[in-house]
C-alpha positions in Angstrom: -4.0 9.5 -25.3 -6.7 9.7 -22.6 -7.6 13.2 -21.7 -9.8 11.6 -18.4 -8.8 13.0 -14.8 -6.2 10.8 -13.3 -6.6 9.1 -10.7 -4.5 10.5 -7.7 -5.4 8.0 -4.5 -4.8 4.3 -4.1 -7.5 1.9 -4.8 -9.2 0.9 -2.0 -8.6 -2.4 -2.0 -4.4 -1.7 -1.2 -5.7 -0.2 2.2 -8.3 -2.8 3.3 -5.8 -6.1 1.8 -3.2 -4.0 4.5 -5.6 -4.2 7.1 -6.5 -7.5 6.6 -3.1 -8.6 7.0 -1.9 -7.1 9.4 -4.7 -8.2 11.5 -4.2 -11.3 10.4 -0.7 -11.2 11.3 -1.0 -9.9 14.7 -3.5 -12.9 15.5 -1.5 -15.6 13.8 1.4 -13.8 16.2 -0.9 -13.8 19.5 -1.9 -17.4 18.7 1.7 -18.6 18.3 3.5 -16.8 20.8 5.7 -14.9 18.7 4.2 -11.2 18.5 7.4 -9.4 17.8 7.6 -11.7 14.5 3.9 -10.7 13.8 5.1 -7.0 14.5 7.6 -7.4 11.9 5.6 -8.8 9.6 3.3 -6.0 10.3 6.2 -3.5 9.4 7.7 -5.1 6.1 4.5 -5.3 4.6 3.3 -1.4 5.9 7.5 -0.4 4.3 6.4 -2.4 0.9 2.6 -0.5 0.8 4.1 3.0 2.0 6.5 2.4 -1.3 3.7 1.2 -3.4 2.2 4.8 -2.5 5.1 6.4 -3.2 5.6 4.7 -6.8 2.0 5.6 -7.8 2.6 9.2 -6.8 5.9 9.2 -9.2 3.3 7.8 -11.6 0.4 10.5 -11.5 2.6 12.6 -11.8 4.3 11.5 -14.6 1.0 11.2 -16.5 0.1 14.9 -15.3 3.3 16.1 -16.8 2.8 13.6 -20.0 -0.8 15.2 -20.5 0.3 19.0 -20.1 2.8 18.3 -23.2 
């Protein structure tokens, strides 16, 4: 088993593929017209990364627990 510090953040890349894309949607919604569907867009995907977070938490910790035993 490895005895190396886990890891306890996100990568970086979660936070800056987030940014990208919800910049990405809010222009694609400006272009269009349709903001309050870029908005949403904005939301779901913020919901799924927020969860994401929330499942690697529940995984560092597991592995903390895992390596105390």
């Amino acid at each position: 088993m490895n005895t190396g510090a886990t890891r306890t953040e996100l990568p970086a890349p979660v936070g800056v593929g987030f940014a990208v894309l919800a910049l990405a949607s809010l222009a694609y919604g400006l272009v269009t017209g349709q903001l309050l569907l870029g908005l949403l867009v904005v939301a779901v995907v913020g919901l799924f990364v927020y969860l994401y977070f929330l499942l690697h938490r529940l995984v560092v910790a597991v592995e903390k627990i895992a390596h105390k035993l």
